[in-house]
C-alpha positions as CSV (number, residue, x, y, z in Angstrom):
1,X,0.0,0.0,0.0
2,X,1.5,3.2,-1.2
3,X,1.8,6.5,1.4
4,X,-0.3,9.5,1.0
5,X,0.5,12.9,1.8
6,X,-0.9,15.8,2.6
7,X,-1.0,19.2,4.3
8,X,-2.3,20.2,7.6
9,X,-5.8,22.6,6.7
10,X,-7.9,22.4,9.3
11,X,-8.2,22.8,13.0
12,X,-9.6,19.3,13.0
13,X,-6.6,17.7,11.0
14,X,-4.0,19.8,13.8
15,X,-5.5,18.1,16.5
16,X,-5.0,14.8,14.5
17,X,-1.2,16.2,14.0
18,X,-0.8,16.6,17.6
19,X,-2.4,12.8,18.6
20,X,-0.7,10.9,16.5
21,X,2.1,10.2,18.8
22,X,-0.1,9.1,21.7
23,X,-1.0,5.9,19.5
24,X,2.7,5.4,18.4
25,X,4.0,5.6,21.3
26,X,1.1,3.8,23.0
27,X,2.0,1.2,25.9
28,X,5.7,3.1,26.3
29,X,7.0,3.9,29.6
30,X,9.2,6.9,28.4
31,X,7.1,9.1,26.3
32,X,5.0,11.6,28.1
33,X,2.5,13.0,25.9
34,X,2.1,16.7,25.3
35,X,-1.4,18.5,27.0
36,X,-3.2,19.1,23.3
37,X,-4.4,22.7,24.4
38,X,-0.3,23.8,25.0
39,X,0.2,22.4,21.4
40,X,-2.4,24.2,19.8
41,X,-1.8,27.6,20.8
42,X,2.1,26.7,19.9
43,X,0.8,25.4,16.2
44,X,-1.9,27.7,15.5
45,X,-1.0,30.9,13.9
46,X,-3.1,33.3,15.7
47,X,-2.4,32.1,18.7
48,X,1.6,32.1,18.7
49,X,3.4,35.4,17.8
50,X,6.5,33.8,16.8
51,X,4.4,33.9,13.2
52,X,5.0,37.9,13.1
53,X,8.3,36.6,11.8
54,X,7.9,32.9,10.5
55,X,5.7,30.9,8.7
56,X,5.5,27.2,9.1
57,X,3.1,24.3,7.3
58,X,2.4,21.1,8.7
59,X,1.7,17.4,7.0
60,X,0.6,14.4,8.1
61,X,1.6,10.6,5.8
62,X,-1.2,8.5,5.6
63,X,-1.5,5.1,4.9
64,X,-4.1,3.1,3.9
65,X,-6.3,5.8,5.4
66,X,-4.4,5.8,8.6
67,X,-1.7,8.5,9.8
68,X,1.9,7.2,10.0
69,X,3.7,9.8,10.1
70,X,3.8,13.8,10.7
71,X,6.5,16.9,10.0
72,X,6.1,20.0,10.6
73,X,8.4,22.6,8.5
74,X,9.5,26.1,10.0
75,X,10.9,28.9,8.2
76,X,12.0,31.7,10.5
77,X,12.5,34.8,8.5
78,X,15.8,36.0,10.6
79,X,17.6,32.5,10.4
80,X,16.5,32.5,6.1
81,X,17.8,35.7,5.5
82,X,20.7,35.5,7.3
83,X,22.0,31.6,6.6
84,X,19.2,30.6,3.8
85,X,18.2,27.5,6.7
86,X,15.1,26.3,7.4
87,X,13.8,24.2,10.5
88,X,11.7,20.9,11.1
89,X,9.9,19.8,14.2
90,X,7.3,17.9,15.4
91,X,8.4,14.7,13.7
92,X,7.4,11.4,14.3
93,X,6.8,8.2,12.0
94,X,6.5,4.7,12.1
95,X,9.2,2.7,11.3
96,X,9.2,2.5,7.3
97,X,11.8,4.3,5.5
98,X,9.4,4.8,2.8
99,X,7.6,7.0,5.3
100,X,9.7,8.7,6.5
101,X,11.5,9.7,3.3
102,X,8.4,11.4,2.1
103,X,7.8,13.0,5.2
104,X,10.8,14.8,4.4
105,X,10.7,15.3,0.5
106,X,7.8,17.6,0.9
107,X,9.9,19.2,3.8
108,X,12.5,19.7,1.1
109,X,9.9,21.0,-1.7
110,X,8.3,23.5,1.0
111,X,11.3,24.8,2.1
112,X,13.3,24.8,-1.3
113,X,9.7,27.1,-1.9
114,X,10.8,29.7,0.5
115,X,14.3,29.8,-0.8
116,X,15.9,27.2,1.8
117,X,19.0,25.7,0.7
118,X,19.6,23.3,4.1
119,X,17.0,22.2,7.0
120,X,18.2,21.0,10.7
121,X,16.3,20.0,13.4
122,X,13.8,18.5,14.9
123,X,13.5,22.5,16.3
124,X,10.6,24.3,17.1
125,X,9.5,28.7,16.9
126,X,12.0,28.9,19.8
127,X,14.0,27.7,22.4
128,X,11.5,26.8,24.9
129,X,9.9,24.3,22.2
130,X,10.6,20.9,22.1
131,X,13.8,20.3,20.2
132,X,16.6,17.1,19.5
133,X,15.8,14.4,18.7
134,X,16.7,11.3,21.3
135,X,20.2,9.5,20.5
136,X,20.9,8.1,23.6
137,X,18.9,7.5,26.9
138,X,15.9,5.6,25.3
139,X,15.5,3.8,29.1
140,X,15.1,7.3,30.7
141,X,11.4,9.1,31.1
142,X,11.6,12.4,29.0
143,X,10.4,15.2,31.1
144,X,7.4,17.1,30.6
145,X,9.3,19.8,27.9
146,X,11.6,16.9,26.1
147,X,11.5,15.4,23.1
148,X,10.8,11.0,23.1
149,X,11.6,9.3,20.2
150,X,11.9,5.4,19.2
151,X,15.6,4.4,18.6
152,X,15.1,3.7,14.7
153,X,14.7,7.5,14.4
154,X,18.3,7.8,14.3
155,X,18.7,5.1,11.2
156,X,16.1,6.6,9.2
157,X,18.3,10.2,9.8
158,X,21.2,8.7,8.5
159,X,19.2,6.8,5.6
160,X,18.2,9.7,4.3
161,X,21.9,11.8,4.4
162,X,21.3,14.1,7.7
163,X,24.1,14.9,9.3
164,X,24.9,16.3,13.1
165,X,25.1,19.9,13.4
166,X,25.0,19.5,17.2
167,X,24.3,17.9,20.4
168,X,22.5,18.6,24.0
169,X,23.0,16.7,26.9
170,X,21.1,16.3,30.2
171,X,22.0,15.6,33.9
172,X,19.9,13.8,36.3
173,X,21.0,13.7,39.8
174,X,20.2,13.3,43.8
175,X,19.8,16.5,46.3
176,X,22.6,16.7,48.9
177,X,21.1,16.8,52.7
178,X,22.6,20.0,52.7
179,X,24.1,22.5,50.7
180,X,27.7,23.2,50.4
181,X,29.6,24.9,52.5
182,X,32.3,25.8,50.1
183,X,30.1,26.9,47.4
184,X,27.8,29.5,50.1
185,X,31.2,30.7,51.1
186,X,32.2,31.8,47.2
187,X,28.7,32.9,46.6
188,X,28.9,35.0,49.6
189,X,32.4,36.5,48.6
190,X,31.2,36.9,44.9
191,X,27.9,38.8,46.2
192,X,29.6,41.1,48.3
193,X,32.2,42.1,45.5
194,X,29.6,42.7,42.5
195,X,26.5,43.7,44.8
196,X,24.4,41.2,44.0
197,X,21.4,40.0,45.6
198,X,19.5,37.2,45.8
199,X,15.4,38.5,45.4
200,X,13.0,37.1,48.0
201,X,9.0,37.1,47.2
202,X,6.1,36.9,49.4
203,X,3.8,36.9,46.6
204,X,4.1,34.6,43.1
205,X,2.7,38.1,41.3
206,X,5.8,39.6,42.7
207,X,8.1,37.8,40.1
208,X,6.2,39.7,36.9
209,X,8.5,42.7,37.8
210,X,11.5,40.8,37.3
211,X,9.6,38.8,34.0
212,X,11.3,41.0,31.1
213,X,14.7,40.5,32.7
214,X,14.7,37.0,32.9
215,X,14.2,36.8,29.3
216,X,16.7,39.6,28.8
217,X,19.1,37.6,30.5
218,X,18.2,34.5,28.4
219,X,18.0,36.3,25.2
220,X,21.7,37.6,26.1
221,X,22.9,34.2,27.7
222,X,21.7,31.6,24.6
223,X,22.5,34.5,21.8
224,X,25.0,32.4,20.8
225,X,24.0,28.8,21.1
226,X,23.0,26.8,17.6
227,X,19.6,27.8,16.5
228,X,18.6,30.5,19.5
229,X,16.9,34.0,18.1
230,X,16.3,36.3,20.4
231,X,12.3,36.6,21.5
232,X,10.6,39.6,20.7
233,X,8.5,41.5,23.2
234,X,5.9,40.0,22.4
235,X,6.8,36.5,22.6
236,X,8.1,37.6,26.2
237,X,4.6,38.5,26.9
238,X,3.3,35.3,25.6
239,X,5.3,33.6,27.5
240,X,5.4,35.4,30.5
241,X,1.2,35.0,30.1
242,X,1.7,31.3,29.6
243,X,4.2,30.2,32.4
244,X,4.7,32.8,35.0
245,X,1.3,31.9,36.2
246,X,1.9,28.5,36.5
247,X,5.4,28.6,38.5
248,X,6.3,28.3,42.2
249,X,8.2,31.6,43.5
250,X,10.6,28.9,45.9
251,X,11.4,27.3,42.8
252,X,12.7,30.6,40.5
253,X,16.1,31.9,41.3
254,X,16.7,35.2,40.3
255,X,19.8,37.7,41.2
256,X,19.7,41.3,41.1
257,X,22.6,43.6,40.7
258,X,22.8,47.0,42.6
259,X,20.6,48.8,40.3
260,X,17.9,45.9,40.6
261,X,18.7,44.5,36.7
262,X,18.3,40.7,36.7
263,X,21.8,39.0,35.8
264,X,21.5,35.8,36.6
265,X,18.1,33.0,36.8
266,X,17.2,29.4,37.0
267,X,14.0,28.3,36.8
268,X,12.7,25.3,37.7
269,X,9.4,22.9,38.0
270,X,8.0,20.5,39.6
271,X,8.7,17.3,37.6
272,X,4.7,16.7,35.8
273,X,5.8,13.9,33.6
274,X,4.1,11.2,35.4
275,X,0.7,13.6,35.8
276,X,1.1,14.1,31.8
277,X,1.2,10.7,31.9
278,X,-1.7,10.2,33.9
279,X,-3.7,13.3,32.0
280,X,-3.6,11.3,28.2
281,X,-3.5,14.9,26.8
282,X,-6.0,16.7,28.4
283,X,-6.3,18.5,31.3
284,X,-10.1,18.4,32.1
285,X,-12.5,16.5,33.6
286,X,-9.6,14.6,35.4
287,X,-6.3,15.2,34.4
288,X,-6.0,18.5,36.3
289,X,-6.4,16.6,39.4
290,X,-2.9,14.5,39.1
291,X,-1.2,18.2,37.7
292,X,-2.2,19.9,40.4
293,X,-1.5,17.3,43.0
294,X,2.4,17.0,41.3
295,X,2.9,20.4,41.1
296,X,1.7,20.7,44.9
297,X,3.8,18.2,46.2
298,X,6.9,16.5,44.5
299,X,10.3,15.7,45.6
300,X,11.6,15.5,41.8
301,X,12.1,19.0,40.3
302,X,13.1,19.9,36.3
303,X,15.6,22.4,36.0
304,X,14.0,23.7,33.1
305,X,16.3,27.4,32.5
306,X,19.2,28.5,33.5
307,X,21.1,32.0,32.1
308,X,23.9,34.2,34.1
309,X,24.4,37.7,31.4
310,X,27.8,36.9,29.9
311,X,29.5,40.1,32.0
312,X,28.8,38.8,35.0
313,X,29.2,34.6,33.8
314,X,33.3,36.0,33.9
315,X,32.3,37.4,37.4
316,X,31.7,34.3,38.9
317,X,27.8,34.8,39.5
318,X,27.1,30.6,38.6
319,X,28.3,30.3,42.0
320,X,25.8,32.8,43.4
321,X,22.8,31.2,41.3
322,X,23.6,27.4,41.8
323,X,24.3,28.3,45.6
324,X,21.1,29.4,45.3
325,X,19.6,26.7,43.2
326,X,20.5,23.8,45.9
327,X,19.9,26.4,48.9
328,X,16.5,25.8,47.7
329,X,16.3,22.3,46.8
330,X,17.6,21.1,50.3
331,X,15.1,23.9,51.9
332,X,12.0,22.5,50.5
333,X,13.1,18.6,50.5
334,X,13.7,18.2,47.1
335,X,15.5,14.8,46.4
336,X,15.9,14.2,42.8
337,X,16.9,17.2,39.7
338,X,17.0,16.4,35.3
339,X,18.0,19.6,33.6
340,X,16.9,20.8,30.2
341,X,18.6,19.9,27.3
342,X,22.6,22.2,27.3
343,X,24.7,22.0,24.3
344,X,27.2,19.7,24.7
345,X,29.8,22.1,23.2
346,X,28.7,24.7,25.8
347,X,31.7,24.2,27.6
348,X,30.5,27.3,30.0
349,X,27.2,25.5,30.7
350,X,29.0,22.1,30.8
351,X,31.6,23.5,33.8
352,X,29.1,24.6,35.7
353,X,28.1,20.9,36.7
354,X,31.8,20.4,37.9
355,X,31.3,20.6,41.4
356,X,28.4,18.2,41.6
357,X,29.7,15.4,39.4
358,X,29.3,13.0,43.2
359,X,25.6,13.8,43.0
360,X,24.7,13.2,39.5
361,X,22.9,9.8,38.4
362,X,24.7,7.8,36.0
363,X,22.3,8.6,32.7
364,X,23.7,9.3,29.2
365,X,21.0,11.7,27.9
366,X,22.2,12.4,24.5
367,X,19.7,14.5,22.1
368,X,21.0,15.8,18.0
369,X,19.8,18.6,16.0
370,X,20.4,16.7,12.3
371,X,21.3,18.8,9.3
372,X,21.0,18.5,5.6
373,X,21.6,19.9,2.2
374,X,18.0,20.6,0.0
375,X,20.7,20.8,-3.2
């Protein structure tokens, strides 16, 4: 039976787009589905103001009248312009080559459309969508904001000529009972040099003040990093809509320098990839309840973002943030950390973890952003 193709139209068709990896992955103990509301407003383009400056079109592979496969293709103006690239995501087939391979043929002809002369990914509108696709750690449960794919991804990216632009890694690891000395005494030293200042809140509205420059210290932190665009004000406002009500002040880290300017944050979250899990998608009637309940009480936390501005990254202010960072953990009886997804050739990022190498689990969390030629 031959494979059909064809282009995402309809609101009805995106939801189809978003579900099809809940049946593929169906019975697996790693993959923890996405909540379909979050995915629309990321998909649709009058809910997501990355489109002011992209455009993107989405296909599902059908066969026999049932969907195999999916793509979505990205074109960000910026990142055409500026190196004539264009950007897949939200990728997923079954395991047929032929699939596959006309998933990403119409990527090619789309893109190629829009004056693309090489793709990369799986990457979404921004950092802070899913991105990488899984190379290593196939035993591990992907966390609520990760990418989970089926080991024969990586054959059918080498099948069809992708290559590795780069590589993320993750750390998992255990709380220590209590935080090191060392480390509070080199925050303390480093604090009382550059003026910084660890903010307190009584009040989770409290952090909105400080919500433009945490992304300002992202936007300057990750300017560098493979595939990162700054966010426009806008998008900060979307996002700042879309999570900052849906964080726990203990868990967001932010230091201030003398003139109140955010320089360094991490953000983190209760882990929700068992309640996603448990949700199947959805967060009502049920599936609020076992969200709620994990993000009341958890001892596992995702350290989802973590940016120091690169002035004061020279000034030693990772001390002041990860001294921080655990200062909290071991406060409020956190046990168990995974981190996002950090370049692997991020050797700043990478150094950071130094110090902590005696609590980290043994994982090998390896995720690739492929590349290819559309010549």
């Amino acid at each position: 039976m031959s494979v059909a193709i064809s282009e995402v139209l309809s609101k009805k068709e995106l939801k189809s787009f978003i579900k099809f990896p809940f049946d593929l992955y169906k019975g697996n103990s790693y993959y923890v589905p996405p909540i379909i509301g979050f995915e629309l407003d990321t998909l649709l383009k009058d809910k997501n103001p990355a489109f002011d400056h992209a455009d993107a079109s989405y296909w599902l592979a059908k066969k026999d009248g049932k969907i195999v496969g999916r793509i979505a293709v990205i074109i960000l103006h910026a990142e055409l312009a500026e190196k004539s690239l264009a950007r897949f995501g939200w990728v997923d087939f079954i395991d047929d080559l032929s699939v596959s391979k006309l998933l990403f043929e119409t990527a090619k002809k789309w893109a190629t459309s829009k004056g693309a002369k090489s793709i990369h990914g799986p990457l979404g509108f921004t950092d802070l969508d899913f991105e990488g696709a899984l190379i290593s750690g196939f035993d591990q449960m992907a966390t609520q904001a990760t990418i989970y794919n089926f080991p024969y991804y990586i054959d059918h990216y080498e099948s069809l000529g992708f290559q590795k632009a780069v590589d993320w890694v993750e750390k998992r690891g255990f709380v220590p009972k209590e935080n090191s000395k060392r480390l509070e005494r080199s925050a303390s030293i480093i604090s009382k040099r550059f003026n910084l200042e660890v903010k307190k809140f009584k009040k989770a509205k409290e952090l909105l003040k400080y919500a433009p420059g945490v992304f300002e210290v992202l936007n300057a932190s990750y300017a560098d990093l493979h595939g990162y665009y700054p966010l426009t004000q806008k998008q900060i406002d979307y996002y700042v809509d879309q999570y900052f009500g849906f964080v726990r002040k203990e868990y967001i880290s932010i230091i201030v320098n003398e003139h109140d300017q955010v320089v360094a944050v991490a953000i983190s979250l209760p882990s929700l990839s068992k309640a996603f899990k448990k949700a199947k998608g959805s967060l009502y009637p049920f599936g609020f309840i076992s969200v709620l309940k994990a993000f009341k009480s958890n001892k596992h936390l995702d350290l989802f973002l973590i940016g120091i501005l690169p002035e004061y990254q020279r000034k030693g202010a990772a001390a002041v943030i990860f001294n921080q960072l655990f200062k909290t953990y071991v406060a409020n009886g956190v046990e168990y950390f995974s981190t996002g997804p950090m370049l692997a050739e991020n050797t700043a990022v990478q150094n950071l973890w130094n110090d902590y190498k005696d609590l980290l689990d043994d994982v090998n969390i390896r995720r690739r952003c492929y590349i290819k030629e559309l010549a």
